[in-house]
Structures are given as C-alpha cells and as structure tokens.
C-alpha positions as CSV (number, residue, x, y, z in Angstrom):
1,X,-2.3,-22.6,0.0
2,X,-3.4,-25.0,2.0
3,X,-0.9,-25.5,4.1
4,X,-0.1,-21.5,4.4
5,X,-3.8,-21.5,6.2
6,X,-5.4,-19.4,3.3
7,X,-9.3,-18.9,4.5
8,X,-10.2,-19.0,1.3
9,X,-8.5,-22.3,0.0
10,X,-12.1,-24.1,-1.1
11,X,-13.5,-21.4,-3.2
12,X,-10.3,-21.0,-4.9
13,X,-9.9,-25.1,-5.9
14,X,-13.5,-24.8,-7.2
15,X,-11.5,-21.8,-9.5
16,X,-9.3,-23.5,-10.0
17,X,-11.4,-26.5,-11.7
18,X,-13.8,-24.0,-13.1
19,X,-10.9,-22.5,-15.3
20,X,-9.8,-26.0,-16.0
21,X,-13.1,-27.1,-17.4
22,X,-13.0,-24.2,-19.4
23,X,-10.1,-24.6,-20.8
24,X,-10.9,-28.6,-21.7
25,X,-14.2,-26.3,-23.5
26,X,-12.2,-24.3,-25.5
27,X,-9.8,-27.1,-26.3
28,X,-12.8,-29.6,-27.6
29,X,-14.6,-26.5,-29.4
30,X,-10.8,-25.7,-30.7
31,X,-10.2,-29.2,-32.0
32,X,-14.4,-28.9,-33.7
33,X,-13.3,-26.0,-35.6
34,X,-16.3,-23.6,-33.5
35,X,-13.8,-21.4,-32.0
36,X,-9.7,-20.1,-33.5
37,X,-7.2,-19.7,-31.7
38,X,-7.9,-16.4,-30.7
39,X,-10.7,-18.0,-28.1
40,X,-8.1,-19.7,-26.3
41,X,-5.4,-16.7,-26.4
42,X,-8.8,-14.1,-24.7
43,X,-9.2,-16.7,-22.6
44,X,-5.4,-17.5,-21.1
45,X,-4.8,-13.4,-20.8
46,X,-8.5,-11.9,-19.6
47,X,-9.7,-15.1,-17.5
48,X,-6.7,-17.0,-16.2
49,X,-3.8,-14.6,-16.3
50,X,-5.7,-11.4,-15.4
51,X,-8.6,-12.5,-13.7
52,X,-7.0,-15.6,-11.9
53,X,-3.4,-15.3,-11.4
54,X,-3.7,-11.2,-10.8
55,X,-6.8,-10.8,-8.9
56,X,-7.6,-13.7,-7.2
57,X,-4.1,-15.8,-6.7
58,X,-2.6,-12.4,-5.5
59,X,-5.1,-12.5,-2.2
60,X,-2.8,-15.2,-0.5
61,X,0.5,-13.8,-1.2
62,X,1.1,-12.1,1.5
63,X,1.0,-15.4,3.7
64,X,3.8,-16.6,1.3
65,X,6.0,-13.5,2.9
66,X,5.2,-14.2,6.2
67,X,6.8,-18.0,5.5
68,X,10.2,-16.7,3.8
C-alpha cells in the first residue's frame, strides 16, 4: 500500500494493529475460558473479513489495477 501511494496508508496500519490486538484479546479471553469459540468466529467474519477486508482494504484496490 505503501508503495502504491495509498493516502490513507497510516490510518489503515493503526487498523491493522487495532484488529491484531483484538484478536490477541479474544485469543487470551479464548484460552481463560470467558469467551467460546463462537467469539473468535463473529469476530474473523463481522470485523476482519467484512468490516476490514470488504470495506476498508477494498478502498486501495483500484491503485493495484492501475500497477497491472
């Protein structure tokens, strides 16, 4: 991204650490017995797959086309 010249490169690292230190949450609360697997499963589809990868990774794609 960074080398594609995305604008928007720094807010989307700190999203990118923000869903890691989530997941490292979920994992420790996992491994504790708070949360089942089902926590980690919401997570992966409504925040990182849906929310990340579908919303906010889909912004730079375009400048991935204009490299091809």
């Amino acid at each position: 991204m960074l080398n594609l010249g995305y604008p928007e490169y720094e807010d989307h690292q700190k999203m990118h650490f923000q869903i890691l230190a989530k997941a490292a949450e979920l994992k420790g609360k996992f491994e504790s017995e708070e949360v089942n697997g089902d926590a980690f499963v919401s997570f992966l589809i409504d925040d990182f797959i849906i929310g990340h990868m579908a919303e906010a990774d889909s912004k730079f794609f375009p400048l991935t086309r204009k490299q091809v």
